[in-house]
C-alpha positions as CSV (number, residue, x, y, z in Angstrom):
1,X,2.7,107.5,257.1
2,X,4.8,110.7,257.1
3,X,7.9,108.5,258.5
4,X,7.2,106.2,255.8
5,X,7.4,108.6,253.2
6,X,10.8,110.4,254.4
7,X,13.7,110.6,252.1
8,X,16.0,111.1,254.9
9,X,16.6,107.6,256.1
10,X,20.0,105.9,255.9
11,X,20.4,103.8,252.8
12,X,22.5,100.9,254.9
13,X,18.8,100.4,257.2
14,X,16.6,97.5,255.9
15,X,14.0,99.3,253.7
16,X,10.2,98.4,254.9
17,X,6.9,99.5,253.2
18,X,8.0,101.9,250.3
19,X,5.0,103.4,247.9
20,X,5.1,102.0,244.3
21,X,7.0,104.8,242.7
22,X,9.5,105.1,245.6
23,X,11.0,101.5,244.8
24,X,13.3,100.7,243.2
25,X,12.9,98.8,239.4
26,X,14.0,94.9,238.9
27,X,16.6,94.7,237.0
28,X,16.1,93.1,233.6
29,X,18.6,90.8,231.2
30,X,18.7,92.5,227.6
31,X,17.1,89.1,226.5
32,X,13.9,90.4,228.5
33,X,14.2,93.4,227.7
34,X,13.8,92.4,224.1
35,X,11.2,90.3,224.3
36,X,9.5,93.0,226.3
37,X,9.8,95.4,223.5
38,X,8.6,92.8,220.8
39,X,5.6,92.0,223.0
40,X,4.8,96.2,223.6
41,X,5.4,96.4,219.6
42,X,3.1,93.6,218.6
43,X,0.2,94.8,221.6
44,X,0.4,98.9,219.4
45,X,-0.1,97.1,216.4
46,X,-2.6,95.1,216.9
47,X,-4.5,98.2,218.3
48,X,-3.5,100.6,216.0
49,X,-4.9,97.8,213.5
50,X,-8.2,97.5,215.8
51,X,-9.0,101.4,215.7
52,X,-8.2,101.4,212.0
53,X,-10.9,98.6,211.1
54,X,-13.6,100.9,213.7
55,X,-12.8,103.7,212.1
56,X,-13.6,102.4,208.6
57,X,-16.5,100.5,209.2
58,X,-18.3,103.1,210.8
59,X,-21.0,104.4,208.0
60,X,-21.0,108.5,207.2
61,X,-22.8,110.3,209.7
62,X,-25.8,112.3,208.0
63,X,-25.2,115.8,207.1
64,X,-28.1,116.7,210.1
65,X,-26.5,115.2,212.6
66,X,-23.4,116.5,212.1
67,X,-24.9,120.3,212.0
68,X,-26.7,119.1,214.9
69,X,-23.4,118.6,217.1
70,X,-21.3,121.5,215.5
71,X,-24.4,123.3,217.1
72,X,-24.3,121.8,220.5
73,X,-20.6,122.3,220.3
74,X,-21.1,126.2,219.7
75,X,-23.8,126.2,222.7
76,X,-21.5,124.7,225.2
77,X,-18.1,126.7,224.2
78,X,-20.1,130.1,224.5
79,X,-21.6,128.2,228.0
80,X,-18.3,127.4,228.9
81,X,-16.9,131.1,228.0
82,X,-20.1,133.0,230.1
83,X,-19.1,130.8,233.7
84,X,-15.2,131.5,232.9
85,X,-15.9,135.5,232.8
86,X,-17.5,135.5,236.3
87,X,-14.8,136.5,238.7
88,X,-16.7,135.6,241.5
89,X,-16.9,132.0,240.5
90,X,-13.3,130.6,239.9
């Protein structure tokens, strides 16, 4: 796997097994490339549309619940803060 993963081979050699991001990328034609883009544009819309419509239809929390997480929250920061200061444990 080590050999594999060298950089130090000749260039001019036939290439075998190369990991993922070793190889290199196909080339595309601008016309792809384009239609590429239109498709990644369209796909962020369409999700940024998606989480939009969640976020509105969700109904208002009650004003309990919400103390009850800011709480939790509090608990597990000062938690979190107590295990950090140990020097023993990192």
């Amino acid at each position: 796997m080590a050999a594999v993963l060298d950089d130090d081979q000749d260039p001019k050699e036939p290439v075998g097994w190369q990991p993922v991001w070793k190889r290199p990328r196909p080339l595309k034609s601008e016309a792809a490339k384009t239609v590429g883009l239109r498709r990644q544009r369209l796909r962020l819309r369409d999700a940024g549309r998606r989480s939009l419509d969640a976020s509105q239809s969700r109904r208002p929390r009650s004003r309990q619940s919400r103390i009850g997480n800011a709480a939790g929250r509090r608990d597990a920061r000062a938690l979190s803060r107590v295990r950090r200061s140990y020097g023993w444990l990192k």
